[in-house]
MIVO-432292 format. One line per 10 residues: number of its first residue (from 1); their letters; for each residue y, x, z of C-alpha. Coordinates in pm, whole numbers. Layout:
NUM> A> Y,X,Z  ... $
// end
This chain:
1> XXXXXXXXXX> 10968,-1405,286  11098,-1719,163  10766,-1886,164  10709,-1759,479  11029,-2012,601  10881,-2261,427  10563,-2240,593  10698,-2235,935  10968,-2500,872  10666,-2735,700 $
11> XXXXXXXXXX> 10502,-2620,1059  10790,-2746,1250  10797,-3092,1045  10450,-3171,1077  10459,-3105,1470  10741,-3346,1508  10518,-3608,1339  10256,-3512,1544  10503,-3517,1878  10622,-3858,1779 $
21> XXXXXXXXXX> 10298,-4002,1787  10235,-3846,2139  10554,-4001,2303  10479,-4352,2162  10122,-4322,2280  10204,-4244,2603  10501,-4561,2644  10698,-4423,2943  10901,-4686,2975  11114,-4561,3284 $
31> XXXXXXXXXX> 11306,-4300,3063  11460,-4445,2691  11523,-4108,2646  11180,-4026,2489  11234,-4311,2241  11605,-4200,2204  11439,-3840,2079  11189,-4036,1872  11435,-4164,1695  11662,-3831,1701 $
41> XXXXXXXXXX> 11292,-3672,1515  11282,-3941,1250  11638,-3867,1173  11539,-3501,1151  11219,-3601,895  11458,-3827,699  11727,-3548,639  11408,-3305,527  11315,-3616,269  11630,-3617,150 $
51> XXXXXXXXXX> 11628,-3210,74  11295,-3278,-115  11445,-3595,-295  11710,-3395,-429  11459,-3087,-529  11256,-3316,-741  11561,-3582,-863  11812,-3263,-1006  12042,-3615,-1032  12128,-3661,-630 $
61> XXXXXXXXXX> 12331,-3408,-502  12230,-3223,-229  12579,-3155,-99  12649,-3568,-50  12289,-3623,59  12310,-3343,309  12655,-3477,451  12493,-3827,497  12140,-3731,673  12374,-3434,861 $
71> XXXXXXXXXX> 12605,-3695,985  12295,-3950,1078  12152,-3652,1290  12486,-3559,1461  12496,-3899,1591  12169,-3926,1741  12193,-3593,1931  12482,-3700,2091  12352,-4019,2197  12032,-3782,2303 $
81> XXXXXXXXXX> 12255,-3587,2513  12377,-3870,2629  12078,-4035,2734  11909,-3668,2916  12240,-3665,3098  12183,-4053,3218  11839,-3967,3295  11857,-3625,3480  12117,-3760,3708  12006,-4111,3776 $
91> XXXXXXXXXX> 12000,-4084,4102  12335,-3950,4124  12572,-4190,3980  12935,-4004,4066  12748,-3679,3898  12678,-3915,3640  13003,-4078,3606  13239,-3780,3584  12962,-3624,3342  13010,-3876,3085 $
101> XXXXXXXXXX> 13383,-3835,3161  13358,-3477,3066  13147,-3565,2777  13402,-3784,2596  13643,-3477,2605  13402,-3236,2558  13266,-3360,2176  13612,-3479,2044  13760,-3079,2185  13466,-2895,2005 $
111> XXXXXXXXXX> 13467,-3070,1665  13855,-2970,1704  13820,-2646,1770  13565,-2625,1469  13838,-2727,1275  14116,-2529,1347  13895,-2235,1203  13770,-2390,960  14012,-2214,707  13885,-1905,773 $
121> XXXXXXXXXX> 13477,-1989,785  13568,-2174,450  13600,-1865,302  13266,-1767,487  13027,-1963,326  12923,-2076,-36  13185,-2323,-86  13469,-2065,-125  13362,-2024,-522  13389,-2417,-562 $
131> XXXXXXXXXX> 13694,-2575,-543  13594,-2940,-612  13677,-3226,-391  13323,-3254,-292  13291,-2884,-172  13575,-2920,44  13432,-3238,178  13074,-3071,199  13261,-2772,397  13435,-2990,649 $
141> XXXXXXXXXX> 13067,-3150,748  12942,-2819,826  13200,-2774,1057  13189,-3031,1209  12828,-3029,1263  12846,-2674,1396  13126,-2817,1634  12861,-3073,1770  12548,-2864,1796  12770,-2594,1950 $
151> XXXXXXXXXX> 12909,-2855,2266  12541,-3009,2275  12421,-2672,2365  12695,-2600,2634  12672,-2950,2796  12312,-2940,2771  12333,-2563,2947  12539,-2695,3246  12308,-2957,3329  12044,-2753,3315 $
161> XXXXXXXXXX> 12239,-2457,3523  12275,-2808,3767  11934,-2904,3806  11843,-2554,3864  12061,-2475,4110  12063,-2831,4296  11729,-2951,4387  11732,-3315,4179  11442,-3515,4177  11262,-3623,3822 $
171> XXXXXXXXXX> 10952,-3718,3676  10750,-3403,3560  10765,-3517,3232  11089,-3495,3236  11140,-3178,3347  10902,-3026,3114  11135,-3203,2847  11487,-3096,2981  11336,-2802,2959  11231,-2757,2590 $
181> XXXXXXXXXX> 11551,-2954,2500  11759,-2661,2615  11571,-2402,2454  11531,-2622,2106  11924,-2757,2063  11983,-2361,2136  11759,-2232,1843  11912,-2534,1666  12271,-2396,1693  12114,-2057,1585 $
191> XXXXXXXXXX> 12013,-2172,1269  12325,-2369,1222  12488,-2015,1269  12233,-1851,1011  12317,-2166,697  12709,-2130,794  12795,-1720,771  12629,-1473,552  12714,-1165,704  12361,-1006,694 $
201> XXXXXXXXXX> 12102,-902,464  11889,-1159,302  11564,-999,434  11758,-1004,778  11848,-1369,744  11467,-1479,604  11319,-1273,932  11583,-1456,1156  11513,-1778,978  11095,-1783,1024 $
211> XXXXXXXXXX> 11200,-1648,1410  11397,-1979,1477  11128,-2208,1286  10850,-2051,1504  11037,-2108,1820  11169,-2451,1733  10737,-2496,1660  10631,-2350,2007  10861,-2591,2157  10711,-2897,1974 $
221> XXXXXXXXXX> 10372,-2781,2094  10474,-2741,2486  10584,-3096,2444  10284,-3199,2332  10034,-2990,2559  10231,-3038,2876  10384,-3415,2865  10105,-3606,2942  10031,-3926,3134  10033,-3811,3473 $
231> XXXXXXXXXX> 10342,-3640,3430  10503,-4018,3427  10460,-4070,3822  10468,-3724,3941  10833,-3593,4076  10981,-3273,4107  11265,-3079,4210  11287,-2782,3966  11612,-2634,4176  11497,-2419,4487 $
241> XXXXXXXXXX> 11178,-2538,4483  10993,-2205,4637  11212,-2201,4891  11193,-2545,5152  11416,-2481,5374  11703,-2378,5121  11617,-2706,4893  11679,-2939,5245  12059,-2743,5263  12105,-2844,4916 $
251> XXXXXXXXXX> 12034,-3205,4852  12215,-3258,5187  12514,-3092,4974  12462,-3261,4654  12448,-3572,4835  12818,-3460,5001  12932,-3378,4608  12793,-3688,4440  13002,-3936,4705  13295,-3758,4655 $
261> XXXXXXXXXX> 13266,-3759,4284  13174,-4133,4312  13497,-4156,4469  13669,-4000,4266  13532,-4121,3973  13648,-4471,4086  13991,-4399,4040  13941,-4252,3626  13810,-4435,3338  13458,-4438,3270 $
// end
């Protein structure tokens, strides 16, 4: 089963490549947030080198290595987040505003509640039969990480449940990729579940493992298949849109709620 994973995670590498190339090619220059992910994908590839450098150089280890490329990673989805939110709601700056609001207390909250329990998941995972200042360090980076992918998901889940639910006008493209961003961060944060806890079998945890690869895989190839140059100029509300007369009742509201939030926005700080 094992080189099963390591088929569909060499899958999943070789499709970001591949995805990378795509984006650049296509230079949509109206949304940074494709080159934000392109770099967000190369921090992904590095942190892979980095596992092979230390499989072939027994010298490095893979506990400070991981930290390092883990931390690099961290960083760049929340500047991705960052960026999707910017992007999504350009058009509505007092959405926009009081999202980014909520975003600086929403990070800083989740790596702290990942760290109150981190006494108890210490004793969850590997590092509980090492007790060397390294393991402890290693330990608290695996928190914290899960603290991050864990609020990425939720913020990335209400502004999706937004631009479902209120008709906001995008680009196709970047629909499409709001989209797979939801579903991939998610099977993300599942696999950061499956490395932190070992509460199941390990055939359960190899089957759950390949599941997560495969899906993180399908998403790199409805990126690639469906983002495409036309999808640059072409706009689309995803929220309502079977229903014409319901959308009309809703942009007139989220045009109400973005001036009051622009309001009220005014008065916090940004």
């Amino acid at each position: 089963m094992n080189l099963w994973i390591n088929v569909a995670h060499n899958a999943t590498e070789v499709l970001s490549v591949v995805l990378i190339f795509r984006l650049l090619w296509l230079q949509d220059k109206q949304n940074g947030i494709y080159r934000t992910f392109v770099a967000f994908l190369l921090a992904q590839i590095f942190s892979t080198l980095g596992y092979y450098a230390c499989y072939w150089w027994q010298q490095l280890d893979y506990r400070i290595v991981w930290s390092i490329t883990t931390s690099i990673v961290a960083g760049f989805s929340l500047v991705l987040v960052y960026a999707l939110a910017k992007a999504v709601l350009a058009e509505l700056p007092g959405v926009l505003r009081i999202s980014k609001i909520i975003l600086k207390v929403v990070f800083p909250l989740a790596i702290i509640i990942a760290f109150s329990t981190s006494r108890s998941e210490y004793w969850l995972t590997p590092a509980k039969n090492r007790y060397g200042g390294i393991d402890r360090l290693f330990n608290a980076f695996l928190v914290a990480d899960k603290g991050i992918a864990f609020a990425s998901v939720l913020f990335l889940l209400i502004i999706f449940a937004f631009i479902l639910w209120f008709p906001v006008k995008m680009s196709r493209n970047l629909a499409i990729f709001s989209i797979g961003l939801v579903v991939y961060f998610a099977c993300k944060a599942g696999l950061e579940l499956l490395t932190i806890y070992h509460l199941t079998s390990s055939h359960a945890r190899s089957i759950y493992g390949v599941c997560i690869n495969v899906t993180l895989a399908l998403c790199f190839i409805y990126w690639i298949v469906f983002i495409d140059a036309k999808g640059r100029s072409a706009e689309v509300r995803i929220g309502h849109s079977w229903r014409s007369d319901e959308q009309k009742r809703l942009i007139e509201q989220m045009e109400a709620l973005n001036g009051v939030l622009m309001r009220t926005s005014q008065r916090l700080p940004l």
